[in-house]
C-alpha positions as CSV (number, residue, x, y, z in Angstrom):
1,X,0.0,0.0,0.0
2,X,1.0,3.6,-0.8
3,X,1.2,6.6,1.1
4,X,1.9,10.1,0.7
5,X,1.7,13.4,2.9
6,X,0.2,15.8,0.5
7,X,-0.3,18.8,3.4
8,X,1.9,20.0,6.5
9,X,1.0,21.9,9.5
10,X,1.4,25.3,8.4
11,X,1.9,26.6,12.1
12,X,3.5,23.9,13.7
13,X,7.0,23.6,15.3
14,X,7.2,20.2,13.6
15,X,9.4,20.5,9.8
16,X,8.3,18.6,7.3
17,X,10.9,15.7,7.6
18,X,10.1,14.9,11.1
19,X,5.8,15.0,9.7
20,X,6.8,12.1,7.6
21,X,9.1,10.0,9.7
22,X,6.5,9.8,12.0
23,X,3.4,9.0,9.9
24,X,6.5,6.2,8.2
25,X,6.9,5.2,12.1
26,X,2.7,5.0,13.3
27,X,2.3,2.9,9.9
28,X,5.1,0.7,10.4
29,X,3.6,-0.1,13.7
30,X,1.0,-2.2,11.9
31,X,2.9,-3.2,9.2
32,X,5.5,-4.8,11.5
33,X,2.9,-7.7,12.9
34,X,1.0,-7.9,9.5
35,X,1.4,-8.7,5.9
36,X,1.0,-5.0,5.3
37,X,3.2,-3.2,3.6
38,X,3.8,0.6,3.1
39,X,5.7,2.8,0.9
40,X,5.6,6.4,0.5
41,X,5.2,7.9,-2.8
42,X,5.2,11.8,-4.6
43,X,2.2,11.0,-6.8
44,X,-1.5,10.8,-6.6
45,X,-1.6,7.4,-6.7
46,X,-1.6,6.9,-2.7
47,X,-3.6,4.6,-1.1
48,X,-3.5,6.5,2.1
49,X,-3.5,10.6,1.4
50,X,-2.6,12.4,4.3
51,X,-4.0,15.7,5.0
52,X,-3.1,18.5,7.9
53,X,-6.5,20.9,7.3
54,X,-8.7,23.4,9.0
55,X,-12.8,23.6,9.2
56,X,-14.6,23.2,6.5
57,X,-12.5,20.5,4.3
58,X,-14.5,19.4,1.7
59,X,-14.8,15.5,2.6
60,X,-18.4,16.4,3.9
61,X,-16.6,15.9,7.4
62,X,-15.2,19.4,9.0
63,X,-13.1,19.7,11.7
64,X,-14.0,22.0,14.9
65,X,-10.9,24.4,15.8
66,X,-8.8,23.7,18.8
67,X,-9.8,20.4,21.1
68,X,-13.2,18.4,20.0
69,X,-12.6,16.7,16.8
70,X,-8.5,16.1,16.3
71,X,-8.2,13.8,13.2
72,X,-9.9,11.4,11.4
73,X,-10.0,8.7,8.9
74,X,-12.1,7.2,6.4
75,X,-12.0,3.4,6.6
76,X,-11.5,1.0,3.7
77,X,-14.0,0.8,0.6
78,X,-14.5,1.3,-2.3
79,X,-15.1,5.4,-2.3
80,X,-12.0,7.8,-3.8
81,X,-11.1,9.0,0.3
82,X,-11.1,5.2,1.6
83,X,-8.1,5.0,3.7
84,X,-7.1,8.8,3.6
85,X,-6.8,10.8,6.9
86,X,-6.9,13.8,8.2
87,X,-5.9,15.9,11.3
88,X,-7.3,18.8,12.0
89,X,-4.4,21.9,11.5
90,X,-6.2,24.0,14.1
91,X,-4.5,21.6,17.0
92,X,-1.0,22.4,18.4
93,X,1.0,19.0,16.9
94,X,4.0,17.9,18.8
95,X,6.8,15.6,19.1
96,X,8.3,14.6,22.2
97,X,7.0,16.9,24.0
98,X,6.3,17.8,27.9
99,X,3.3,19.8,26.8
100,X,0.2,18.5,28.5
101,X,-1.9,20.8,26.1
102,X,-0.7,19.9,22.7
103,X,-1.6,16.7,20.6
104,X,1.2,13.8,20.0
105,X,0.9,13.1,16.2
106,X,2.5,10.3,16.6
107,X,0.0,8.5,19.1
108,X,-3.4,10.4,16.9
109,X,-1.2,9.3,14.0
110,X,-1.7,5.7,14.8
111,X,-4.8,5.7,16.1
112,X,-6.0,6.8,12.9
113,X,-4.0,4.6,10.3
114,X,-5.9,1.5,12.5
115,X,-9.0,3.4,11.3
116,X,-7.5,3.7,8.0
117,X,-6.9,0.0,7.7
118,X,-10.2,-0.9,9.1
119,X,-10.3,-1.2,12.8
120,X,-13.7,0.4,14.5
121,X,-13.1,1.9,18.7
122,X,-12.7,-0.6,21.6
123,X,-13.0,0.5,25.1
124,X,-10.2,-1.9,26.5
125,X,-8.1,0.8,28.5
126,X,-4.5,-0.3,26.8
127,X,-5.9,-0.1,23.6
128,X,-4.7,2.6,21.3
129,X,-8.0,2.3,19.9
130,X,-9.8,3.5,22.5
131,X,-12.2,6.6,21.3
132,X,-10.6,9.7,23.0
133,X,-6.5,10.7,22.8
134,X,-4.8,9.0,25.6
135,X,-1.5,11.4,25.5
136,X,1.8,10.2,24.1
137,X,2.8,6.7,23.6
138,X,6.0,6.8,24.3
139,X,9.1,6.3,21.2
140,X,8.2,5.8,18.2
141,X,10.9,3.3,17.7
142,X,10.3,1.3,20.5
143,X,5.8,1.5,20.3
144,X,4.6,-2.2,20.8
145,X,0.9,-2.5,20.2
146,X,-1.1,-3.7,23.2
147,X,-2.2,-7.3,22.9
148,X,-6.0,-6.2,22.3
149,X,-4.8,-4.2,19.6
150,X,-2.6,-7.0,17.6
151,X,-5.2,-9.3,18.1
152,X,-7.8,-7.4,16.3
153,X,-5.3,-6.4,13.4
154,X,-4.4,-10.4,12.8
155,X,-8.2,-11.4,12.5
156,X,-8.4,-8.9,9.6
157,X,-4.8,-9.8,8.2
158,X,-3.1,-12.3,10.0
159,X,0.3,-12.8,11.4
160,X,3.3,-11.4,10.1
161,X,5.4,-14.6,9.4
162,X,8.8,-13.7,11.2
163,X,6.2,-12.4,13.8
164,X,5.5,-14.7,16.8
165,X,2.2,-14.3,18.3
166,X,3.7,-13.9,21.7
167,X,7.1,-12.1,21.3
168,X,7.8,-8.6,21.7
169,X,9.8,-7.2,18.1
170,X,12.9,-6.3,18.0
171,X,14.0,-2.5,17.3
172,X,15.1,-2.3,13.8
173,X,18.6,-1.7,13.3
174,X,18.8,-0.8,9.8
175,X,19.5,2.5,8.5
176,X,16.6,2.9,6.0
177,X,14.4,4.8,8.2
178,X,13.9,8.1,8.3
179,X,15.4,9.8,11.2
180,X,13.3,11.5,14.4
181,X,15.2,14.7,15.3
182,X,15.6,15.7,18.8
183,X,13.7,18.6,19.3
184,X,14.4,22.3,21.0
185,X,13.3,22.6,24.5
186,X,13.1,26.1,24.4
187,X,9.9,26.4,21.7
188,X,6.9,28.2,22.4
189,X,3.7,26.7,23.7
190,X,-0.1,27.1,23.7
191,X,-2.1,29.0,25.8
192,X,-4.1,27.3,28.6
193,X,-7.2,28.4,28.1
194,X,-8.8,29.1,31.6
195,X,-12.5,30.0,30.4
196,X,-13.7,27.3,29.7
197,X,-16.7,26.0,31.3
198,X,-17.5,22.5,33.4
199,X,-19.7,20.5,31.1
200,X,-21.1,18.6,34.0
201,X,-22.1,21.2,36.8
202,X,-23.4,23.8,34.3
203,X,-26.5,25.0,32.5
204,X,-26.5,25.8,28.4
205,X,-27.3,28.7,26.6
206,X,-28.6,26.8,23.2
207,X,-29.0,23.2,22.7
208,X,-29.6,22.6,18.8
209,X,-29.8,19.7,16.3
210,X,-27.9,20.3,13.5
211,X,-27.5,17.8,10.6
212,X,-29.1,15.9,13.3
213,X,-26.1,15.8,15.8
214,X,-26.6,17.6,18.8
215,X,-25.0,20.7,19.6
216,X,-24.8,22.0,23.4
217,X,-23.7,26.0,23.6
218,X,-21.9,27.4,26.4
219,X,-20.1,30.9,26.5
220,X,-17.9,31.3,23.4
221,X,-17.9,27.0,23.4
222,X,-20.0,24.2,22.5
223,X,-19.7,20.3,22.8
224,X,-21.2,18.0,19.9
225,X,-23.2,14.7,19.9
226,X,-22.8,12.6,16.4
227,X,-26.1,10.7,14.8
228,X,-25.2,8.0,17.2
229,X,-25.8,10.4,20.0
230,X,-22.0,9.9,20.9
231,X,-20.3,12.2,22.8
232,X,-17.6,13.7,20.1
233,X,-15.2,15.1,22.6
234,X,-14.9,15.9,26.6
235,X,-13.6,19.0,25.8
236,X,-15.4,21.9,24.0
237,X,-14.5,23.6,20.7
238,X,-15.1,27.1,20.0
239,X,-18.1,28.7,18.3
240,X,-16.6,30.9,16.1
241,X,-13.7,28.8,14.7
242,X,-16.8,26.5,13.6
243,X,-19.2,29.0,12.0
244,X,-16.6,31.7,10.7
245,X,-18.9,34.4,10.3
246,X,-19.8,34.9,13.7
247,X,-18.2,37.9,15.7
248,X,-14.8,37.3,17.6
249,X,-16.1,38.6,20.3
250,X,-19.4,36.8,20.6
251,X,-19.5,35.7,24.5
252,X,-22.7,33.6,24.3
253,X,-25.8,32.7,22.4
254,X,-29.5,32.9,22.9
255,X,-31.1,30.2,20.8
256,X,-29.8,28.3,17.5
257,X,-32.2,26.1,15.4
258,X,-32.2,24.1,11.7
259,X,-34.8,25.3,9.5
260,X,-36.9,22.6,8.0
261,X,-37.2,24.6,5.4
262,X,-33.8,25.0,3.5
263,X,-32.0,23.2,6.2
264,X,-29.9,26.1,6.9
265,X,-28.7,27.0,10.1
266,X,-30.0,30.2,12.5
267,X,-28.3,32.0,15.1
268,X,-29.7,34.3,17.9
269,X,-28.4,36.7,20.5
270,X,-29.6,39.9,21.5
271,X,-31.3,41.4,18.9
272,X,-30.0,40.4,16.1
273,X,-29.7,36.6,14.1
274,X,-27.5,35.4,11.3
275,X,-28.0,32.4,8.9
276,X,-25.5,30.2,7.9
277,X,-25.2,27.7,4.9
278,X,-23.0,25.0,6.7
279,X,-20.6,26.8,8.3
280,X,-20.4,29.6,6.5
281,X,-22.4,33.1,7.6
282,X,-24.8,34.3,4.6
283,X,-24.3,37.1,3.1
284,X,-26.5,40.6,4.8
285,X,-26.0,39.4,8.5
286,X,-26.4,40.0,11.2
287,X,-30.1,41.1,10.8
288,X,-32.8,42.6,13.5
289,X,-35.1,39.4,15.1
290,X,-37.5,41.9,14.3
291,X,-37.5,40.1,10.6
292,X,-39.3,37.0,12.7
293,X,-41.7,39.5,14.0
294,X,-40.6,39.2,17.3
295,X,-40.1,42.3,20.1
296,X,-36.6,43.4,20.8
297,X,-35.0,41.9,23.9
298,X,-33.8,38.7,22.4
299,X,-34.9,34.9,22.7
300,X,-34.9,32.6,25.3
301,X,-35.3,29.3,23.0
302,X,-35.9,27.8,19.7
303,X,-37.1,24.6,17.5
304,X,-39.4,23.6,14.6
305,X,-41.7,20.7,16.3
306,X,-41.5,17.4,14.0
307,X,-45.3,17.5,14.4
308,X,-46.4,20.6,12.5
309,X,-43.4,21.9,11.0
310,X,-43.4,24.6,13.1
311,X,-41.1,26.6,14.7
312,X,-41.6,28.3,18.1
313,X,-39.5,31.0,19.8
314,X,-39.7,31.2,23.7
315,X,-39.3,34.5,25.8
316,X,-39.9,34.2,29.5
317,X,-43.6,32.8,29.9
318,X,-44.6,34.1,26.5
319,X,-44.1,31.3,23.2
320,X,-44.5,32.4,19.5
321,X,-45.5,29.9,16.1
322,X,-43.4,30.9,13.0
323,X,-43.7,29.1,9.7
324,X,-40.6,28.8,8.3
325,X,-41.7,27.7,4.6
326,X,-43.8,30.9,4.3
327,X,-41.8,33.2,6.7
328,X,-44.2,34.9,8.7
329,X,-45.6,34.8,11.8
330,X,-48.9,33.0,12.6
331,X,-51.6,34.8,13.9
332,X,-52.8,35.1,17.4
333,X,-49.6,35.5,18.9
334,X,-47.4,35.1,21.4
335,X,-49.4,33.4,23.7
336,X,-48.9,32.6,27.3
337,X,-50.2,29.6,28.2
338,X,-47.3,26.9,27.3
339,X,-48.5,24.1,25.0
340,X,-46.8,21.1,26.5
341,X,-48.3,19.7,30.0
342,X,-45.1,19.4,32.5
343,X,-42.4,22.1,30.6
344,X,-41.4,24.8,32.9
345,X,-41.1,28.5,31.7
346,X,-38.6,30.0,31.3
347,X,-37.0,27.6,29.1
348,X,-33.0,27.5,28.2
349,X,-33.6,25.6,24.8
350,X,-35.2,23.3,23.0
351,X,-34.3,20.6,20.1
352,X,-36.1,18.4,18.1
353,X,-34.0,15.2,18.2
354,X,-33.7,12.4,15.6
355,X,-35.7,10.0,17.8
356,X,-39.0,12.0,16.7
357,X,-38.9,13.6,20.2
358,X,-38.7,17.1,21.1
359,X,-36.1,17.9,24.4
360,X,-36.5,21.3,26.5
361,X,-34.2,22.2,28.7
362,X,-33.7,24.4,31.9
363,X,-31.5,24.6,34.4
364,X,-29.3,21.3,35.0
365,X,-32.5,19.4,33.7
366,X,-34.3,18.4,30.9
367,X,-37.7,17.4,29.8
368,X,-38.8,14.9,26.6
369,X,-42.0,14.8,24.8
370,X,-43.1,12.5,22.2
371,X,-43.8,13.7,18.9
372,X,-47.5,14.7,18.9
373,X,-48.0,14.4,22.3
374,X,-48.9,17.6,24.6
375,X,-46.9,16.4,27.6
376,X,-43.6,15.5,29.6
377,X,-43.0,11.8,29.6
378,X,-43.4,10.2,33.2
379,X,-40.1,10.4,35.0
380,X,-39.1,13.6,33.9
381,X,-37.0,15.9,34.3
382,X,-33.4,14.1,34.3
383,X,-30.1,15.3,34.6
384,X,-28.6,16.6,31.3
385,X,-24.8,16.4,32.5
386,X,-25.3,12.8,32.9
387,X,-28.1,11.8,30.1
388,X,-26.1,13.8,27.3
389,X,-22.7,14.6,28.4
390,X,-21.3,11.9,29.9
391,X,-20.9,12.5,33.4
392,X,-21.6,10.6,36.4
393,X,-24.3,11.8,39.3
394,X,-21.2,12.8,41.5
395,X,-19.7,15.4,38.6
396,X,-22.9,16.8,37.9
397,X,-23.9,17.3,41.0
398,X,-28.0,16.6,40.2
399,X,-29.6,14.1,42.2
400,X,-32.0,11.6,40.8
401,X,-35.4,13.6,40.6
402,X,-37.9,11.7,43.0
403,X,-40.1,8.9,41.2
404,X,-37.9,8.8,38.1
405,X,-36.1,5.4,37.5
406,X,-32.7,5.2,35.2
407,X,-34.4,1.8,34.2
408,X,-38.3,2.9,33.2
409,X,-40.1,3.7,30.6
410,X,-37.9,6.4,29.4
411,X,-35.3,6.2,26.8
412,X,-31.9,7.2,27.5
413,X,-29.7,8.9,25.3
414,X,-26.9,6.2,24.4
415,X,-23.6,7.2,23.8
416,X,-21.9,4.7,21.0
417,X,-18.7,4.8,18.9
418,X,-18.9,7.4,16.7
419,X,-18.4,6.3,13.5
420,X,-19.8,8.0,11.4
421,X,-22.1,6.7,7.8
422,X,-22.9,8.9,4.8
423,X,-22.9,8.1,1.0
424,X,-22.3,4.3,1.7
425,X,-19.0,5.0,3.2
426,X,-17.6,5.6,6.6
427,X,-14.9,8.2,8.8
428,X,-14.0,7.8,12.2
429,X,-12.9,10.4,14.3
430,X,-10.3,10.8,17.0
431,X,-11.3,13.1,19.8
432,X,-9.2,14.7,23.3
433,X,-10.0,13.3,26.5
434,X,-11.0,9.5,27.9
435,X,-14.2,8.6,29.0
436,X,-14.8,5.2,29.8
437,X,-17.5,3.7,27.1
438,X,-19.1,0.6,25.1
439,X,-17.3,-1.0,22.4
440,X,-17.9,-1.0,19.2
441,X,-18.4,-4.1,17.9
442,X,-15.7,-5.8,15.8
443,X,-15.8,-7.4,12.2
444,X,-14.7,-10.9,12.5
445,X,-13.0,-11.8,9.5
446,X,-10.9,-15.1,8.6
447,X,-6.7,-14.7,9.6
448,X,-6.7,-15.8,6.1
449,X,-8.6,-13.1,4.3
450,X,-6.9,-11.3,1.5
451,X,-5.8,-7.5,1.4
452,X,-7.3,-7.2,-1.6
453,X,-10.6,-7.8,-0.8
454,X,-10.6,-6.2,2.5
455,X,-9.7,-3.1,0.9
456,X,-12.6,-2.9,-1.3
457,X,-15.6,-4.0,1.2
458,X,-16.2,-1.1,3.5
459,X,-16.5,-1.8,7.4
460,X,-19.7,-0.9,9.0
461,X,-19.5,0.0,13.0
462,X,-23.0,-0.5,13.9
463,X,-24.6,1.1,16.6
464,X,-25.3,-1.0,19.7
């Protein structure tokens, strides 16, 4: 197989040489215990193209700014990106480093070439696989795979033949390989960025479904849920490195919502909203809210309702209906009597979710209706830290509500392996931080199966 690193970091203490030696050292770390074999080439002809990008990259998948999403990588098929990978060139890369804020490309690196060769998360706790970064793996000449991790690989591949199932490699003493420098002490470093808020002992300004993953808004941050209502990342990105568009100095948001419309995406605070197109700002905003026909003063919430098509904007104990296909108002109001049985007022936010269900939030809490129904689900409210964001009862600080059950009739948000399906193919994503979740179940294929016809069947990572 061929590889070739077609894009550097462009602000990265790391020169170009030592980028390559270490994508030729995480690849060589599978190749070592497998059949596989890897060469680097100048063409276009790679198997594997490696990209360093930022935002919006055009492979449908964009990356998030600094922390949430770090890399990731499509896995085999038959589709012109299978194999490629990506890391996201808003991260601060590094390389033997004692910075506990950067990212080790070496350690993403392999994480996502197993992606790349078609191996879905695990949760074992030595496995490199695991969903979140784990921090550096130590050197890259001397990086054994755990057990879990080798065991996997040789059900797709098989065994290496001067490899012994049990016996730890040898370091390679040729001098073939590219050479790892030793690098400066004295280089700069990032930031620590000391605003950013506790995901788990917190209320959110906007909660939104958006392409339906789930977006939580906090200050100038937000944390993302994929389709598989996976948690992407423990740690938040920020707002405006994801929509560029929206001012620097935007501390917060009101409301965000999807129109059903045109699918594009609209922002609130204050009085004023813009409209984006995917993540980019259209053009004539910021505009006055006063184009919804709503009063000056802002927006406490937002969401079209799955069971008219409707979309209703909330301000203190007042609600308004807007029809988004016709843009205008309806008549008679706002009104002030709230529609759904069991919601409080004032609200935080509300989303229409891809289980048909509508979600409103407030507070530490939240509340779930079923589509067409006029009230809260018995057991309601829950805790969202815990529900949505993966914390325990202890982080959050929000003590089981009195007559709910964790195990009734309602249905808890899951949090899977988020790999990630669209157009018949499939990208999985490396992410900072380390929960402790759910594997993803494995494709078990024969030791004897040929690269050849691995490399054109596309692996599926189901959810559980």
């Amino acid at each position: 197989l061929y590889f070739r690193v077609r894009t550097f970091p462009k602000e990265s203490h790391l020169g170009h040489d030592t980028v390559r030696a270490l994508m030729y050292y995480a690849l060589k770390v599978w190749s070592d215990i497998t059949p596989l074999n890897f060469h680097e080439v100048a063409g276009n002809n790679a198997d594997i193209q490696i990209d360093f990008s930022k935002a919006d990259h055009n492979d449908g998948y964009p990356f998030d700014g600094p922390g949430g999403t770090v890399a990731h990588a499509f896995f085999p098929g038959d589709h012109h990106t299978a194999g490629d990978t990506h890391f996201d060139d808003d991260e601060y890369w590094t390389f033997r480093s004692s910075d506990a804020h950067g990212m080790d490309l070496f350690a993403v690196a392999v994480h996502e070439f197993g992606h790349a060769i078609g191996l879905t998360h695990i949760s074992a706790i030595e496995s490199i696989m695991r969903p979140y970064y784990q921090g550096p793996v130590g050197d890259p000449l001397k990086y054994d795979l755990p057990y879990e991790d080798k065991v996997r690989i040789w059900q797709l591949y098989g065994v290496r033949e001067s490899v012994s199932p049990t016996a730890k490699p040898e370091v390679s003493k040729t001098d073939d390989h590219p050479v790892l420098p030793e690098l400066p002490e004295n280089r700069s470093t990032v930031p620590v960025r000391r605003d950013v808020p506790n995901r788990c002992n917190t209320h959110f300004d906007a909660v939104a479904q958006i392409r339906g993953e789930a977006f939580f808004f906090k200050g100038k941050y937000f944390w993302r849920l994929t389709r598989n209502k996976h948690l992407v990342s423990l740690q938040p990105a920020q707002i405006h490195r994801f929509w560029r568009g929206l001012p620097l100095n935007l501390d917060s948001l009101d409301a965000v919502y999807e129109r059903t419309s045109d699918h594009k995406i609209v922002f609130f605070k204050g009085d004023r909203y813009w409209v984006f197109k995917d993540n980019n700002v259209e053009e004539g905003y910021p505009r006055p809210i006063s184009d919804f026909g709503l009063p000056l003063g802002g927006i406490d919430a937002a969401f079209s309702w799955a069971h008219n098509d409707k979309t209703y904007f909330f301000k203190d104990n007042l609600y308004w209906r807007y029809d988004d296909h016709e843009r205008r108002m309806d008549p008679g109001y706002p009104s002030e009597t709230i529609l759904w049985k069991g919601i409080p007022s004032p609200l935080d936010d509300a989303m229409r979710w891809s289980d048909g269900a509508s979600y409103f939030f407030r507070g530490k809490e939240y509340w779930k209706v079923l589509d067409s129904e006029l009230e809260a689900q018995p057991g309601y409210p829950q805790s969202i830290a815990r529900d949505w964001l993966v914390c325990s009862d202890m982080q959050s600080d929000s003590p089981e509500p009195a007559g709910s059950s964790r195990t009734g009739a309602r249905s808890k948000p899951g949090q899977h392996d988020e790999s990630r399906s669209e157009n018949g193919y499939e990208v999985c994503s490396c992410t900072s931080a380390s929960p402790s979740l759910r594997a993803c179940p494995v494709l078990r294929l024969s030791a004897s199966v040929m690269l050849a016809s691995l490399w054109t069947a596309a692996l599926v990572c189901a959810a559980l």
